[in-house]
VORO-598766 format. One line per 8 residues: number of its first residue (from 1); their letters; for each residue y, z, x of N, C-alpha, C. Coordinates in nm, 3 decimals. Atoms other than C-alpha are relative to their C-alpha. Example, Ala and Ser with C-alpha at 12.3 -4.5 7.8 and 13.67 -1.06 7.14 Angstrom:
2
1) as) -0.119/0.000/0.089/-0.450/0.780/1.230/0.120/0.000/0.090 ~ -0.119/-0.006/-0.082/-0.106/0.714/1.367/0.109/0.073/-0.077
END
This chain:
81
1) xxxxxxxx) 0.034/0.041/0.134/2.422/-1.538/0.379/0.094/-0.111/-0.046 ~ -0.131/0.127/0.037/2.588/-1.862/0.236/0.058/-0.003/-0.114 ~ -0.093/-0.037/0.144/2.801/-1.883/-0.078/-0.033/-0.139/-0.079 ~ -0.036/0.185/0.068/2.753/-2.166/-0.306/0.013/0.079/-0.173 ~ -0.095/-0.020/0.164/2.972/-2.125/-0.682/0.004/0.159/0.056 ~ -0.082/-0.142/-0.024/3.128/-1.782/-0.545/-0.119/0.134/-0.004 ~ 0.110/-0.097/0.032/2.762/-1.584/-0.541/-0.043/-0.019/0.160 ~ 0.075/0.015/-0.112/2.549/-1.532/-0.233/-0.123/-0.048/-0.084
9) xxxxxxxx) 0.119/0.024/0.037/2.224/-1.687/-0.249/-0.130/0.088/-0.046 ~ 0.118/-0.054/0.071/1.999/-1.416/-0.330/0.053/0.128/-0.098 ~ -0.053/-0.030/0.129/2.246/-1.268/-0.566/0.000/-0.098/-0.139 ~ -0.001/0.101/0.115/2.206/-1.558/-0.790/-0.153/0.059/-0.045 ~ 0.111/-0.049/0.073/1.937/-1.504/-1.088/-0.120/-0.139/-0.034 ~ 0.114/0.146/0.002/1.607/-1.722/-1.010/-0.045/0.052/-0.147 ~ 0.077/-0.026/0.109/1.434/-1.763/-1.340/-0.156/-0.068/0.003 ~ 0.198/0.069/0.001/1.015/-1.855/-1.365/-0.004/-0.010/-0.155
17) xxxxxxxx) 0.035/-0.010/0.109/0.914/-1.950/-1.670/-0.164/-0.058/0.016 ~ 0.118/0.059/0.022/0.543/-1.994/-1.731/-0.053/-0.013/-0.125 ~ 0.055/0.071/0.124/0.378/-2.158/-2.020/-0.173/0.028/0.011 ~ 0.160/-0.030/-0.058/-0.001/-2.016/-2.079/-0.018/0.039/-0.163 ~ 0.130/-0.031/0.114/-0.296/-2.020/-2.402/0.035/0.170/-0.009 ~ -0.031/-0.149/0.029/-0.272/-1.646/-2.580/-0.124/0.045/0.066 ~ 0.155/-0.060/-0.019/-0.557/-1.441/-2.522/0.028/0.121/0.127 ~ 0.020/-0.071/-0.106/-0.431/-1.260/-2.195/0.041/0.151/-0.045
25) xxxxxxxx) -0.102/-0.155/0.062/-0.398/-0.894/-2.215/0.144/0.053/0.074 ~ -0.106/-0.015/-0.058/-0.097/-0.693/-2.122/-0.034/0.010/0.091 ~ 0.033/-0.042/-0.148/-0.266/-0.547/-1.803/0.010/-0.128/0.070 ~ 0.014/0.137/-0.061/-0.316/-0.922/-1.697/0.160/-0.073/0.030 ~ -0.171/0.085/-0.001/0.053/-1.030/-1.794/0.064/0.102/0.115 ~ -0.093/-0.094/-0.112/0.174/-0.743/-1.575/-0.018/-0.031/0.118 ~ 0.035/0.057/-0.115/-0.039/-0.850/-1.325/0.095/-0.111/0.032 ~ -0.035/0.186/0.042/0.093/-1.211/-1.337/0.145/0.056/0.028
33) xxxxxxxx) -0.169/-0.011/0.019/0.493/-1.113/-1.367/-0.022/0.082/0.181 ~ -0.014/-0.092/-0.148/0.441/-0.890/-1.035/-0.040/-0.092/0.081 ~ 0.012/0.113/-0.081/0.281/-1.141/-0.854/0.081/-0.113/0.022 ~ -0.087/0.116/0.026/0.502/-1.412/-0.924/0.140/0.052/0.062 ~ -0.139/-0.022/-0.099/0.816/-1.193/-0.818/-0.081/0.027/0.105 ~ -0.015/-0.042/-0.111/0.652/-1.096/-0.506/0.006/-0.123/0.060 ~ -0.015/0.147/-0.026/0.604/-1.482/-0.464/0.155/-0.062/0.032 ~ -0.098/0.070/0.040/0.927/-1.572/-0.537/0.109/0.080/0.091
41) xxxxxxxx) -0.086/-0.063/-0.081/1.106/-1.264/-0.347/-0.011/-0.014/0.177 ~ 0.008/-0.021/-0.133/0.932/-1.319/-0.062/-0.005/-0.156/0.126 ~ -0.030/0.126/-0.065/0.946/-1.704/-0.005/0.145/-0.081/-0.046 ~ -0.143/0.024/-0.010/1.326/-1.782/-0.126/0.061/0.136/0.034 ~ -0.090/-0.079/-0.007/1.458/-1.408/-0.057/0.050/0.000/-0.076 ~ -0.069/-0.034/0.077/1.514/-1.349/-0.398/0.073/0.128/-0.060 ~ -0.025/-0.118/0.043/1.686/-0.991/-0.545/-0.074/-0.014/-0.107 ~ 0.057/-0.082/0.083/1.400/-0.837/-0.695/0.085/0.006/-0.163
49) xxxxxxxx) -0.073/-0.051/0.139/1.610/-0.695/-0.992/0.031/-0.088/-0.059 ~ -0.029/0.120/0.145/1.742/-0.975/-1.096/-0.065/-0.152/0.020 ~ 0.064/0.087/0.052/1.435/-1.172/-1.094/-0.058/-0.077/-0.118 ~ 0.000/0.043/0.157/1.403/-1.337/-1.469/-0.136/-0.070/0.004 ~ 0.083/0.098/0.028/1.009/-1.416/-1.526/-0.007/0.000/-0.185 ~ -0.027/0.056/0.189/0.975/-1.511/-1.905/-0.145/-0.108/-0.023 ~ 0.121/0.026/0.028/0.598/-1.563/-2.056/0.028/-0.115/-0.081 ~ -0.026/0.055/0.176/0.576/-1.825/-2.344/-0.151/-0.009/-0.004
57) xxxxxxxx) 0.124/0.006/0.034/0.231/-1.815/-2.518/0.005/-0.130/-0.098 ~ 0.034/0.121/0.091/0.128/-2.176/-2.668/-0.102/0.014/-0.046 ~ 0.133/0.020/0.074/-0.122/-2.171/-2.916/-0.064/-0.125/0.030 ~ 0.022/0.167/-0.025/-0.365/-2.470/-2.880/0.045/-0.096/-0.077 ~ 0.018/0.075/0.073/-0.281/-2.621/-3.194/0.174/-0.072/0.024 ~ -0.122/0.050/-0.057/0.086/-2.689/-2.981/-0.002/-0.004/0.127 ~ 0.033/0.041/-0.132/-0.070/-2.784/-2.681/-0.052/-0.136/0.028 ~ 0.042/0.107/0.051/-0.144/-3.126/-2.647/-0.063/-0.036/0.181
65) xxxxxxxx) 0.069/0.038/-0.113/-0.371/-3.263/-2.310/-0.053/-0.122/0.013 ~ 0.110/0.165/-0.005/-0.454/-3.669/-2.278/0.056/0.002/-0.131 ~ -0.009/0.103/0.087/-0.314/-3.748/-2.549/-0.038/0.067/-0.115 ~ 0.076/-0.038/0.101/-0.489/-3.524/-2.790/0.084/0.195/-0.015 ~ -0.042/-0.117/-0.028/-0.395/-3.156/-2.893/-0.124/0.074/0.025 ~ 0.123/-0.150/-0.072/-0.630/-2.872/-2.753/-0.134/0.051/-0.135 ~ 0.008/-0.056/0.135/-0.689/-2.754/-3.092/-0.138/-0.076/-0.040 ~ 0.073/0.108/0.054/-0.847/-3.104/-3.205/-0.138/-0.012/0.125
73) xxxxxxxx) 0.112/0.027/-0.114/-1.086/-3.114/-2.863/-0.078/0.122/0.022 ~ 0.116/-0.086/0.028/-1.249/-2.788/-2.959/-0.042/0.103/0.164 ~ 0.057/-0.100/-0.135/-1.206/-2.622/-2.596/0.204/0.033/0.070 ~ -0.074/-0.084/-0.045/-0.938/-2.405/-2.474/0.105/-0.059/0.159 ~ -0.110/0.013/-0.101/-0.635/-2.479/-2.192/-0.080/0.114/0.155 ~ 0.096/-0.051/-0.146/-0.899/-2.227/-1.950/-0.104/-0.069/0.028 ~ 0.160/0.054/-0.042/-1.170/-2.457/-1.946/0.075/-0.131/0.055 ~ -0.087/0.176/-0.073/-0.901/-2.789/-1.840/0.026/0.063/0.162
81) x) 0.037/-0.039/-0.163/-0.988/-2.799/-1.433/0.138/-0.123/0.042
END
């Protein structure tokens, strides 16, 4: 295992942050946070435990896409392909 600033590498605390429209339920967010560490544990060898994912919910009307906010274009951050 290699050391870099006095930690081993998969003692250090990866953090995910994802940015996503409200609407999802909890069952879905749970989904989503589990997936993402198994992602994350299993292609850097991260420690589980102290994997840090962290939701943020943007409303559309603080979402902005082209130039325009979400809000103003009358269609939702799930319908942008």
């Amino acid at each position: 295992m290699k050391l870099r600033n006095n930690l081993r590498v998969e003692d250090r605390m990866p953090i995910v942050t994802i940015q996503l429209n409200p609407g999802r339920s909890l069952q879905q967010k749970r989904a989503l946070v589990e997936a993402v560490t198994e992602a994350v544990v299993s292609t850097v060898g991260a420690t589980r435990a102290r994997l840090n994912v962290t939701l943020i919910e943007v409303p559309e009307e603080n979402w902005g896409l082209g130039g325009e906010l979400l809000a103003d274009r009358g269609r939702s951050t799930n319908d942008v392909r």
